[in-house]
N, C-alpha and C positions, 0 to 999 in steps of 0.2 A: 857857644850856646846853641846854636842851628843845631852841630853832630851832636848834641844831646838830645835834644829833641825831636831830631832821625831816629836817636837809640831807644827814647822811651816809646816811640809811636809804632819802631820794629818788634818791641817787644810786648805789647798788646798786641800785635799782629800774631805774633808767634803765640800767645797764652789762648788766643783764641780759636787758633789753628789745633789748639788740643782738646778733645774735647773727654769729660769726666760722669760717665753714666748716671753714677750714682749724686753726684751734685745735680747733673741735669734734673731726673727724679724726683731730687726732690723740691726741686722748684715748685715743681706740680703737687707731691703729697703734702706738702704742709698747708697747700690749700683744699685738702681731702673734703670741708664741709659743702665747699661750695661745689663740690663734685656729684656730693648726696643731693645737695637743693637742686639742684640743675636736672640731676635724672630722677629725683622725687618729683619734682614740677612738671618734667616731660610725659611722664605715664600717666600725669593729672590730665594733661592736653590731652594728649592719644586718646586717653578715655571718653572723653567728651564730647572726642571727634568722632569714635567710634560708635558712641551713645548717637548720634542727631544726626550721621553724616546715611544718605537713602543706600542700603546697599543693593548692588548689580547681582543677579541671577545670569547664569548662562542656562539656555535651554539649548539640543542640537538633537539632531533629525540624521537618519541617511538613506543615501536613495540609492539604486543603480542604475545607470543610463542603457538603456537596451540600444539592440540593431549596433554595437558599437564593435570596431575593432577589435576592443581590447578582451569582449565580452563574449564574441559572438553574433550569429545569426540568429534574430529571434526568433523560438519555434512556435509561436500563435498560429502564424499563417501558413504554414506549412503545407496543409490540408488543402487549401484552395490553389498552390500551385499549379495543379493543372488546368487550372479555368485560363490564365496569361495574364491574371490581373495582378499581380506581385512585381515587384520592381525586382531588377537582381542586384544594385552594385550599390545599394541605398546603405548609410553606413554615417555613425553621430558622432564626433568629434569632442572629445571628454573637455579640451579645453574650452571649444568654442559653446559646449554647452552653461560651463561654469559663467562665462559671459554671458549667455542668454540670464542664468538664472540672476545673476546681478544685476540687467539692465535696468533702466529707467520704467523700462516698456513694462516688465513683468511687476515691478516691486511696484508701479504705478498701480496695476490693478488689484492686487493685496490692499493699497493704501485706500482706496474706492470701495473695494468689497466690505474692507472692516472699520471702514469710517474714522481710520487712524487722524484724523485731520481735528479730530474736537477728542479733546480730554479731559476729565473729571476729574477735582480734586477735593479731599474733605478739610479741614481744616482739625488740626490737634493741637495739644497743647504746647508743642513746641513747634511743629512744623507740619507743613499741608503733605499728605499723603493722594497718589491716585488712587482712584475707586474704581480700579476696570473692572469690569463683571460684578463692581458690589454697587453702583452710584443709583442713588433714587429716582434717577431721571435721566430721559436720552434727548438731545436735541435731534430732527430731522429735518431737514431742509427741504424744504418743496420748491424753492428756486434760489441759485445763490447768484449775486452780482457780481460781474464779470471785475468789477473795478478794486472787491475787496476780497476775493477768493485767494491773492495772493499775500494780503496782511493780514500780521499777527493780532488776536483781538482778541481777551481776556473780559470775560464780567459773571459776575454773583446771581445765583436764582436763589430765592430764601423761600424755604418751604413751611407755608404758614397754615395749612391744615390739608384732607385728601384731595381738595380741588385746588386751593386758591395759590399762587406762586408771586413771587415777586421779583425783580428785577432793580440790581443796584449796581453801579462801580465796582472798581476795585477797589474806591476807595472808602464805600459805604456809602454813598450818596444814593438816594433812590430815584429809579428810572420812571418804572410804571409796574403797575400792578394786574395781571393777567391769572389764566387759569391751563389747565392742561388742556393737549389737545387744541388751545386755539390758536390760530395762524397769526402771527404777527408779521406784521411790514416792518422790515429796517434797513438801516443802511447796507447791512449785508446780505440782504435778501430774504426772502417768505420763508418760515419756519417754524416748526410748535416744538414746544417738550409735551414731550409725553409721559406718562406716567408707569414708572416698572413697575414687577413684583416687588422689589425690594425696601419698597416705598410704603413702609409703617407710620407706628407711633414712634417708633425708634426716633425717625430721622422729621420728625415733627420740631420745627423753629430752626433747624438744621441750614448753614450756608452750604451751599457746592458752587465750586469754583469754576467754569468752563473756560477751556482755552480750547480758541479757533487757531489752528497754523496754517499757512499758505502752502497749497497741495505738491508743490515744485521743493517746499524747505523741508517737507514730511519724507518726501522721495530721498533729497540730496540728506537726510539724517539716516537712512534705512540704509543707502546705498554703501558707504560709507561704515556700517555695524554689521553687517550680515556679510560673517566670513564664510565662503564655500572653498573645501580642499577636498583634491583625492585622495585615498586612503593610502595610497602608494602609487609610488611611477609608474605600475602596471595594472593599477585596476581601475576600473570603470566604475567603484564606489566610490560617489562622494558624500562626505561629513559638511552638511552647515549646522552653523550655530551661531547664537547672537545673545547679547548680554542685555538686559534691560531690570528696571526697578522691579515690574510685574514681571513674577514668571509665568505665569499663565498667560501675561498678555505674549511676552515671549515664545511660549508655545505655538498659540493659535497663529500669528505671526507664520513661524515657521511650515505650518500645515500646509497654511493659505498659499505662501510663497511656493510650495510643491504641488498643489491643486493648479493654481495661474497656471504654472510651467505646462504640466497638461494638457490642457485646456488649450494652452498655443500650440502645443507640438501638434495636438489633434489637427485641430485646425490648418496646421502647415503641411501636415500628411495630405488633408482632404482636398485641399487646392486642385489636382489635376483631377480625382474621381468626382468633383460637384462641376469642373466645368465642362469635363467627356457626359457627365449625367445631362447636363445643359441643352450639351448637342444634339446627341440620339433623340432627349425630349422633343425638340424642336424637329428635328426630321422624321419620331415616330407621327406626329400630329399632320405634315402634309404627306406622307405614305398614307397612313389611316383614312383621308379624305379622299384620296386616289383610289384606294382599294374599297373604299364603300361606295364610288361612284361606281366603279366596273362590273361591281357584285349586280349592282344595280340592270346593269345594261344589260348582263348576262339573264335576270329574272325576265326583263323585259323580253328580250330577241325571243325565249322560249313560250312564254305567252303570247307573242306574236304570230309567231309559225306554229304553234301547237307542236313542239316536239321536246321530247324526255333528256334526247342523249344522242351520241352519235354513231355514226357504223362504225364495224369494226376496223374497216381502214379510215377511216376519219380518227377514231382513236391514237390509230399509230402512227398518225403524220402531226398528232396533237402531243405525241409523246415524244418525237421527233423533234418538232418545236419547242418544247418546254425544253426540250434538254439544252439545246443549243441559246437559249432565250437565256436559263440559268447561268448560264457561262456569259454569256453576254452584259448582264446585270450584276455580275460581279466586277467583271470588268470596268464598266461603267460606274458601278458604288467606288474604288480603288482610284478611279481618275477625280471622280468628284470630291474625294477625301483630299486628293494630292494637289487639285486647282486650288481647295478653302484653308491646307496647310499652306501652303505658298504665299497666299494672298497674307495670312494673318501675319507669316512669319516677316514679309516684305511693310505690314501693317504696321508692326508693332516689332520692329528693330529697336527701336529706342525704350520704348517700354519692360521689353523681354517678359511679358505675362508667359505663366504656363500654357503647354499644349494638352488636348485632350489623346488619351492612350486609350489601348485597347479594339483601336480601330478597324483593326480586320487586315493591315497589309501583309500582301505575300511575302515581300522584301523582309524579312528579319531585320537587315542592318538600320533599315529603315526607323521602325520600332524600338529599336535597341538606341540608335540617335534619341528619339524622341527622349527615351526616358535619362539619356544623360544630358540632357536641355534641360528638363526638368528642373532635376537636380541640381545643375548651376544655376538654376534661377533662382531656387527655395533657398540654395547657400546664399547667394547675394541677397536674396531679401535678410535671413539671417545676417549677417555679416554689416545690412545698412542699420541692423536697430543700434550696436555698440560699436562701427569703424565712422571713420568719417571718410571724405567723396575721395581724399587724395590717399588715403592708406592703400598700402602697395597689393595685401592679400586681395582688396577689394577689386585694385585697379588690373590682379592677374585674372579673376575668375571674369573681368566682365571681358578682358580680352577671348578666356577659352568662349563664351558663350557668344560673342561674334563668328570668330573659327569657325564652330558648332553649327552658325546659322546659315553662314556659306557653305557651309560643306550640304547641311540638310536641303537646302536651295537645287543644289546642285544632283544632290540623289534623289531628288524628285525630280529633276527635270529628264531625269534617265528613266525611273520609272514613268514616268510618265508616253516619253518615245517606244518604252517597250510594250507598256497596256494598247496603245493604240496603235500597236501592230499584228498585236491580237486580236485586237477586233476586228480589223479589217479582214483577218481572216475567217471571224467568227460570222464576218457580216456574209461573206462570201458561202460559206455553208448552209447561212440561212436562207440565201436567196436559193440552193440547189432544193431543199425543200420545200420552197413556197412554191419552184417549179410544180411538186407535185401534189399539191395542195390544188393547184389548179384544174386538172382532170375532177376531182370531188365536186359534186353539185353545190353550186350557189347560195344553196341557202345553208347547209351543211358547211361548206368554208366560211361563213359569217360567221358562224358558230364557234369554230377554231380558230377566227382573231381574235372574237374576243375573249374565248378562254383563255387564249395565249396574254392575253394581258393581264386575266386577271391571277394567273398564275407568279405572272412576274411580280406584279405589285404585292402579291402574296408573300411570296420566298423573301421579298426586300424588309416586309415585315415583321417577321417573322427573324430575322435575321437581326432586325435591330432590336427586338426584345429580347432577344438571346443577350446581348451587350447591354441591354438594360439592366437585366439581372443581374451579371456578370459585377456589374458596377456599383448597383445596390448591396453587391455581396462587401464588394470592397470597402465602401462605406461602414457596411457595420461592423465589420470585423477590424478597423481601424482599433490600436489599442493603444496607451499613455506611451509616453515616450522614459518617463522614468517608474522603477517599480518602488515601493518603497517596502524598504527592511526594516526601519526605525521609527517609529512615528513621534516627534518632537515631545522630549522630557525635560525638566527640568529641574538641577538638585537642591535641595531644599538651603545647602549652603551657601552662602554669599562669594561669588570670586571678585568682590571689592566694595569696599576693604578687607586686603586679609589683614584681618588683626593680626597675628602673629608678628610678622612683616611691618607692618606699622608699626607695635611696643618695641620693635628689636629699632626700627630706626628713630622713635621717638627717643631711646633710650641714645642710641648712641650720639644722636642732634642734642639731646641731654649733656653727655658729658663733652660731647666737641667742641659745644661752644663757649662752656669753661675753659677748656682745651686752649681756644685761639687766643680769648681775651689776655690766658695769662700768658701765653705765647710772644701777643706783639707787644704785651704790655712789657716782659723779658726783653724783646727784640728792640723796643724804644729805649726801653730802661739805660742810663748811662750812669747813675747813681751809684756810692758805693756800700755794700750790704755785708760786707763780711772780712775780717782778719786776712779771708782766703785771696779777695780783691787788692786787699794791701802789699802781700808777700808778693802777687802776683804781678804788680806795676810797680813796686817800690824793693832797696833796698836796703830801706832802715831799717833798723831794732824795731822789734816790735815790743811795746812794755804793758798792754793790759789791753782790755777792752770793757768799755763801762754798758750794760744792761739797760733797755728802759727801765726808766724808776714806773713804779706802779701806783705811787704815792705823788700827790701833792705839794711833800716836803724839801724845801729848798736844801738842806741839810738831810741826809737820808742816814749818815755812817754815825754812830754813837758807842757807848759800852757794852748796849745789850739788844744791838741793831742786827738781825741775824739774815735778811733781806740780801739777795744776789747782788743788788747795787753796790751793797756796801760791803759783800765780800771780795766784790771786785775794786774796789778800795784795797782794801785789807793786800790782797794779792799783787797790785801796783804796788805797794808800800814797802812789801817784801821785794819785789823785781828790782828797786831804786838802790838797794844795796850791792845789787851786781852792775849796775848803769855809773853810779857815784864814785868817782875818785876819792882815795884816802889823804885825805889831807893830815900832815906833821905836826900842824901849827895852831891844830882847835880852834879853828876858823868854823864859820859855818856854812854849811852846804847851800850855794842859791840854785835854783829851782824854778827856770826860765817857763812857762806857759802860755803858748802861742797858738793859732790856727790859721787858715788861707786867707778866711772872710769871717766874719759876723755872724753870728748865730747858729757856731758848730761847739755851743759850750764849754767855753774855755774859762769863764767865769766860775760856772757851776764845777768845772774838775779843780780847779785852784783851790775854793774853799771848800770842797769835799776833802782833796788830798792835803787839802791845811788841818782837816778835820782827823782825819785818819794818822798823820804823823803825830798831832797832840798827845793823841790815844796810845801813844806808845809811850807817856812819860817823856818827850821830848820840849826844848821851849820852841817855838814855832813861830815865827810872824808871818803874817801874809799882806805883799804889798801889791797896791795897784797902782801900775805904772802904764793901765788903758786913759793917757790926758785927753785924748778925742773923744773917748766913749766910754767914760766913767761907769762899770756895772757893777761891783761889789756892793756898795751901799746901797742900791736900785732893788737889787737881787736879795740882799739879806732884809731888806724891810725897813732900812732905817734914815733919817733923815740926812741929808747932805752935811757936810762936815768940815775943818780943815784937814789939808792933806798932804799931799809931796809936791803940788803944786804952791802951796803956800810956806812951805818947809824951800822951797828952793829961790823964791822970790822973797823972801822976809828971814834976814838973818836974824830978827830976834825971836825967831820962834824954831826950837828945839824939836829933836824925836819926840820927846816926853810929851807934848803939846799936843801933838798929831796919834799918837797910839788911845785906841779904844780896845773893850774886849766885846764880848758879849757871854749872855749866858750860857746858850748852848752848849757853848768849846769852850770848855774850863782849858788854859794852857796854853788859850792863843792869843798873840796881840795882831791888832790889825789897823794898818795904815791905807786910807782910803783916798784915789787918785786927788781931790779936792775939787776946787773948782775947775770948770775948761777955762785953758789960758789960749790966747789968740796965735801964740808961736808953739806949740807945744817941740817940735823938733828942737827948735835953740834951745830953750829952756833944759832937754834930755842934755845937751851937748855942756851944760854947765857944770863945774867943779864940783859943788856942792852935791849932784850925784851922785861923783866917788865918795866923796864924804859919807856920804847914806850910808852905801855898801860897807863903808869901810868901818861904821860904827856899829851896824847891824850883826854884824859878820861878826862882831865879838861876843855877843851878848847872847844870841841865837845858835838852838841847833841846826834850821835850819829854815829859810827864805824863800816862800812860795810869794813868784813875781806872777800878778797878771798882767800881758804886755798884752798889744796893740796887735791887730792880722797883719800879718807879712804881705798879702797883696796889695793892700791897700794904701799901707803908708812907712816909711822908710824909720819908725824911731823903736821896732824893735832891732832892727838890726843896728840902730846907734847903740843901745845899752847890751847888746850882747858878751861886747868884752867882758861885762861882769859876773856870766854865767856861768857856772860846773856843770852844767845840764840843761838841755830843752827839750822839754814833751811841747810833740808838736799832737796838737788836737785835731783831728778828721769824723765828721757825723756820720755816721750811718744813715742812707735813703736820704742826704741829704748834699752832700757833697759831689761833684758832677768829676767823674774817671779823670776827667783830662786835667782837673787840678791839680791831681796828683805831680805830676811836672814841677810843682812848685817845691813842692820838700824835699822833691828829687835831686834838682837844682843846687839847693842850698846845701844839700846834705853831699853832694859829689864838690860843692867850691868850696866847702867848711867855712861858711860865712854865720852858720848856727853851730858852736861847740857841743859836742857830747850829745845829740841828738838821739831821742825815742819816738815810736810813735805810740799812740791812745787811739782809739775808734770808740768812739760817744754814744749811746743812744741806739744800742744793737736789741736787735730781737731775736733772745737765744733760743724758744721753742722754731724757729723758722727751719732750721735746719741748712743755713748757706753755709757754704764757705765749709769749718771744719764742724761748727754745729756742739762744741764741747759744752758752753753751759755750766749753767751749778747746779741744778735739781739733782740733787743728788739723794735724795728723798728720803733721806735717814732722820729728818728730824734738824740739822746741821741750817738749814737754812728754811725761813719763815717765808710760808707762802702766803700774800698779799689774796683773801679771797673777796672775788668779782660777784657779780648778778650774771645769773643762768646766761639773759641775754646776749651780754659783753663776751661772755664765756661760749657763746655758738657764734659769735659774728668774728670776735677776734683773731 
C-alpha cells in the first residue's frame, strides 16, 4: 500500500514536471471577461487620476560659469591689466560652483526675495489650485515671531467686498473680521494683506487659502528639486531645472536662483578691493591733514619773511632734497605696509580675513602671495557654506593657507631687513645734502624744510589716490560670475503624470492583477477540473464525463432531451457496451455506482443512467443500496417508502412490494434503500441479498445499484461480488487530486470488478483538460438560454 502511494505521488510529480502551453493558456483565456473588466476599470482609474491628479511643469535655465578652467580667461577685464589691479591665477570650479548654486545660502535668499514661505490657494470644485501671480491678495509681514516662523500654519481670508476681508480656519470657523492694509497682531507676528490688481468683482465672496511654511522646510523643499548638471564633462555650461505645479512660479524661481548666485559671486569678488578701498580711505584722511597743515606753514613762513621763492641755488639743493626725500617715502610707505601686513596676518591667523592688494610692493613675489591668500581664503569661505569643519578639501586648503601665512611672515621679514638698508643709505645721502643746505642763509634754509615736507606729504598723496582710483576701477568693473544663455522657460506640457505612461501601466495593473488572482487561485487549486486530470493521476477507463446541467431538473435525459447533459448520457450508455461482459445466460447486467465521498453525484448519475438505458427499450430497475444515506427517494421528490432494507429484515415481504415506478421513466422499476437500519453492514452480509440479485437478474436487462462512498464505509465493497461493472463517480471543482489514490488503489487490488471512471458536474466552455464538449452548433443539441447577466459573469 506505502509503494503505491510512492507510485501515485511520483507520478503527479512527473505530470507536473510537464508542462502543456496550450492547456496553461487557457486557464487564463476562458476567463477572457474578466481580463476586459479589469483593463476596462483600469483606464477608468487612470482617467480619474489623470483628470484631479496637479500636474508638474519642468522649467530650466542655462548659464555659463566664467573665469573657469574649462571656459577660459574672462575678457572683461582685460583692458585694465595694466593698472595691477587683476588677479592672475583666479579660476571657478564647475563643480564647486554647482554646490554654491544648490546651497542653503543661496536657495535661502531666493526663498526671502520671492516670499516662497506663504502660498495661495483657490479653491474649485474638485480640488484647491495655487494662485501664484493670480491670488487677490498678498500677505506682508512687518514682524514675524521667532517662535512660529518655523511652523506650518494654514488659515482662510474671505473676500467680502473691496475693503472688508475676513478671517476663518481651515475649518470655516470665523476668526475676526479686518480690512486691507491694516496691521494685525497674532501669534505669528504683525502683518496686513494687501490688496492686488487682481482683486475684482470676480473674486468677490471668494475663499483663498493661505499656507505659512517654516523658512528651513521651504529651503530643505527647494534644495532637494532644483537639479543643476553640466552640459558635458568638458563644459563650463550648466543646465538647472526644476519641476513644480506653477510654471511660472517655476520659472521666476529659477531666474531668481541665478540673480542670488550673482549677487554672491559679486560680492565674494569685492572682498579684497572694499577692504584695500578701506585702507588707502583711512590713510588718505591722515596724509590729507598732514599735507594741509604743511601747506599751511609754508603760507605762513612766506608772509612772515616777505619772500616769493627761492634762489637759484636754494632751488637745487630743494631739488636735491625732494629727490632723495622721494626715495626715502617710498621706502618708509613699503615698510609701514609690511609692519600692518604682518601685524594683521599675526592678527588674524585663526580668522584668515582677506588682505588688501594693490599695495605698491617692490617685491613681486610678495604681491603675488598676497593674491594667492586671497584666494584660499574666498575658496575656504566657499567650501564652509556646503562642507562641514571635518571634510578633508576643507581641512587641505586651510592647511595650504597656514603654509601661505608663514611663508608671507617670513617674506616680509626679508623685505623688511632689506627696505631698512636702504634707508640707511638713503638717510646718509641726505645728511651729504643737508651738509650743504647749510652754507644757504637762514631764513632761505627754513624755507627748504619746509618745502621739503610739504613735498613729501605731497607725493604720499598723491600716490595713494593714484591706488584709490586704481581700486574704484576695480570695483566697478567687477562682472557676474555666471553669464546666462537661457533664461528660465517652461513647457507648456506636464512631465507628470505622463499619461501615456500611466494608461500603459494602468492597463497593464489592469490585466496583472487578473493575472495573479487566477494564477494562485491555479497555484492553490488541488481540485479536479478535467478528463485531462483523471488520465493524468489515474489509470482507469475512462467511460464519459457528465456536463453541468443548466437546469433545475433532477431528471434532465428524456425522448426529446437534446441538452449536453443528456447527450452525455446518451454517450455513457453507448461506452457501457464496450465496458459490459457478454453474458451466455440472459442474466442481467448489474451496474455498480459508487464515489470517494458524499456529494460527488452518484445518485443523480444512477438515476439519469437508469433514465437513459430505459430509453433504449430496455427493462431497467434501479436499486438503492446507500442503507446509510438513503438519496433516491430524497432526490426524486418522493416520500419514504419500504425498501431492501425491509425486503431483507421481513421475509414476508417480496420484490413486488418494494418495486415503484414513476412517471417520468416509463420502463423503469425502482427499489428504494428503505428505512436506516442500525447495522447496515450485517444486514448487506445477509443471504437474502443474493437472493435479490439473484431474482433481479432474471427479470431485468439491467440493475443500476446506488451504493454507499467507498471511503467512508466498508458495505460497498461487501456487495461488490455482485457486480459486472463499477462506474466509479469523481466531481469536477469538487473532488480534492489526492483522492484520487482511492480508485487507484482499488482498481490496481481488484477489490472493485470491471471498473470505469465518470467525472460529474464538468464545465465544457472552460477549456481544461481536453476541452472536447458538445456544442456542436448544428442544431444537434438544445442550448439552455441564460440572462445577459449570468451570460457576462459566467
Amino acid at each position: 500500500m506505502q509503494e503505491q502511494q510512492q507510485n501515485f505521488t511520483s507520478k503527479i510529480v512527473e505530470n507536473n514536471d510537464t508542462i502543456d502551453i496550450r492547456a496553461e493558456l487557457g486557464k487564463y483565456l476562458v476567463h477572457w471577461k474578466w481580463f476586459v473588466i479589469g483593463g476596462m476599470l483600469s483606464m477608468v482609474l487612470a482617467f480619474i487620476y489623470l483628470r484631479y491628479k496637479t500636474p508638474l511643469y519642468n522649467a530650466s535655465t542655462s548659464i555659463m560659469i566664467k573665469d573657469n578652467k574649462k571656459s577660459g580667461i574672462s575678457a572683461e577685464l582685460a583692458s585694465f591689466s595694466d593698472l595691477g589691479i587683476i588677479g592672475g591665477g583666479s579660476s571657478n570650479n564647475t563643480d564647486n560652483e554647482i554646490e554654491i548654486l544648490t546651497s542653503r545660502k543661496i536657495i535661502g535668499n531666493v526663498v526671502d526675495s520671492l516670499s516662497l514661505t506663504s502660498s495661495y490657494f483657490l479653491e474649485g470644485r474638485i480640488k484647491k489650485s495655487e494662485a501664484y501671480n493670480k491670488t487677490p491678495l498678498f500677505l506682508e509681514f512687518i514682524k514675524k515671531d521667532a517662535l512660529f516662523t518655523e511652523k506650518d500654519t494654514v488659515f482662510v481670508v474671505s473676500i467680502l467686498d473691496k475693503n472688508k476681508i475676513e478671517f476663518k480656519s481651515i475649518d470655516g470657523e470665523f476668526i475676526l473680521s479686518s480690512s486691507f492694509n491694516e496691521v494685525i497682531n497674532s501669534e505669528i507676528g504683525q502683518f496686513k494683506i494687501t490688496n492686488s490688481k487682481e482683486n475684482n468683482e470676480i473674486f468677490r465672496g471668494k475663499d483663498v487659502f493661505i499656507n505659512i511654511k517654516g523658512r528651513n522646510k521651504v529651503i530643505d523643499s527647494y534644495t532637494g528639486r532644483i537639479s543643476v548638471n553640466p552640459a558635458n564633462k568638458n563644459s563650463s555650461v550648466l543646465k538647472i531645472s526644476l519641476q513644480d505645479a506653477v510654471k511660472s512660479k517655476s520659472e521666476d524661481i529659477l531666474n531668481e536662483l541665478v540673480k542670488q548666485y550673482n549677487i554672491d559671486a559679486i560680492k565674494d569678488k569685492n572682498i579684497v578691493s572694499e577692504k584695500t578701498k578701506d585702507f588707502i580711505e583711512d590713510r588718505l584722511k591722515s596724509v590729507g591733514a598732514d599735507l594741509a597743515a604743511v601747506q599751511d606753514d609754508v603760507k605762513n613762513y612766506k608772509t612772515k619773511f616777505g619772500i616769493s621763492g627761492l634762489s637759484s641755488e636754494g632751488e637745487l639743493a630743494l631739488q636735491e632734497v625732494s629727490f632723495n626725500n622721494k626715495k626715502i617715502v617710498e621706502i618708509q610707505s613699503q615698510l609701514s605696509l609690511a609692519n600692518w601686513i604682518q601685524k594683521k596676518l599675526k592678527k588674524e591667523s585663526e580668522a584668515n580675513d582677506v588682505l588688501p592688494t594693490n599695495l605698491g610692493f617692490t617685491d613681486v613675489s610678495i604681491s603675488s602671495s598676497i593674491e594667492s591668500y586671497n584666494e584660499l581664503v574666498l575658496k575656504k569661505n566657499k567650501l564652509l557654506v556646503t562642507a562641514g569643519s571635518k571634510n578633508p578639501q576643507l581641512i587641505e586648503v586651510q592647511s595650504q593657507i597656514t603654509t601661505l601665512n608663514r611663508n608671507l611672515l617670513s617674506s616680509l621679514d626679508n623685505l623688511k631687513k632689506s627696505l631698512e638698508i636702504q634707508l640707511y643709505q638713503l638717510n646718509i645721502e641726505g645728511n651729504k645734502v643737508t651738509s650743504k643746505i647749510v652754507n644757504i642763509p637762514l631764513i632761505e634754509r627754513g624755507m627748504i624744510d619746509i618745502e621739503r615736507q610739504r613735498e613729501i606729504y605731497s607725493e604720499l598723496f598723491s600716490y595713494l589716490l593714484k591706488k584709490k582710483e586704481e581700486t574704484a576701477i576695480s570695483l566697478a568693473v567687477t562682472v557676474p560670475n555666471a553669464k546666462i544663455i537661457d533664461v528660465a522657460y517652461g513647457s507648456s506640457i506636464p512631465v507628470s503624470p505622463k499619461r501615456k505612461i500611466v494608461y500603459l501601466a494602468a492597463l497593464i495593473l489592469g490585466l496583472l492583477i487578473p493575472f495573479i488572482i487566477i494564477y494562485l487561485k491555479n497555484l492553490l487549486d488541488t481540485k479536479i477540473h478535467s478528463r485531462k486530470d483523471i488520465e493524468d493521476l489515474t489509470t482507469l477507463p475512462f467511460i464519459g464525463d457528465v456536463p453541468h446541467s443548466e437546469t433545475n431538473d433532477k431528471i434532465v435525459i428524456g425522448n426529446d432531451s437534446r441538452t449536453s447533459t443528456a447527450e452525455a448520457f446518451r454517450l455513457i450508455r453507448t461506452n457501457l457496451d464496450f465496458m459490459l461482459p457478454n453474458n451466455d445466460n440472459d442474466l442481467g447486467k448489474t451496474i455498480f455506482i459508487t464515489s470517494t465521498t458524499s456529494g460527488e453525484g452518484k445518485s443523480f448519475i444512477s438515476i439519469n443512467l437508469a433514465a437513459a438505458l430505459s430509453l433504449s427499450n430496455k427493462k431497467v430497475l434501479l436499486l438503492g443500496m446507500d442503507l446509510r444515506a438513503p438519496k433516491v427517494t430524497e432526490y426524486l421528490g418522493i416520500s419514504e417508502r419500504k425498501g431492501i432494507t425491509n425486503f431483507i429484515t421481513n421475509d414476508n415481504i417480496s420484490l413486488d412490494d418494494v418495486k415503484f415506478t414513476i412517471p417520468e421513466i416509463k420502463g423503469l422499476d425502482i427499489i428504494s434503500s428503505g428505512v436506516i437500519p442500525p447495522n447496515p453492514a450485517e444486514l448487506l452480509l445477509s443471504a437474502k441479498v443474493k437472493e435479490l440479485f439473484d431474482e433481479v437478474k432474471k427479470d431485468y436487462d439491467f440493475i443500476i445499484v446506488d451504493t454507499a462512498p467507498v471511503n467512508l464505509v466498508t458495505d460497498t465493497l461487501l456487495v461488490a461480488k455482485y457486480a459486472n461493472m463499477f462506474m466509479y463517480v469523481t466531481r469536477a471543482n469538487y473532488l480534492d487530486k489526492r483522492m484520487l489514490n482511492i480508485p487507484q488503489t482499488l482498481y490496481n487490488e481488484k477489490k472493485l470488478p470491471n471498473m470505469a471512471i465518470v467525472l460529474n458536474d464538468t464545465d465544457m466552455k472552460k477549456g481544461y483538460g481536453y476541452g472536447y464538449g458538445y456544442g456542436y452548433g448544428n442544431g444537434y443539441i438544445e442550448q439552455v438560454k441564460k440572462p445577459w447577466y449570468k451570460r457576462i459573469l459566467s
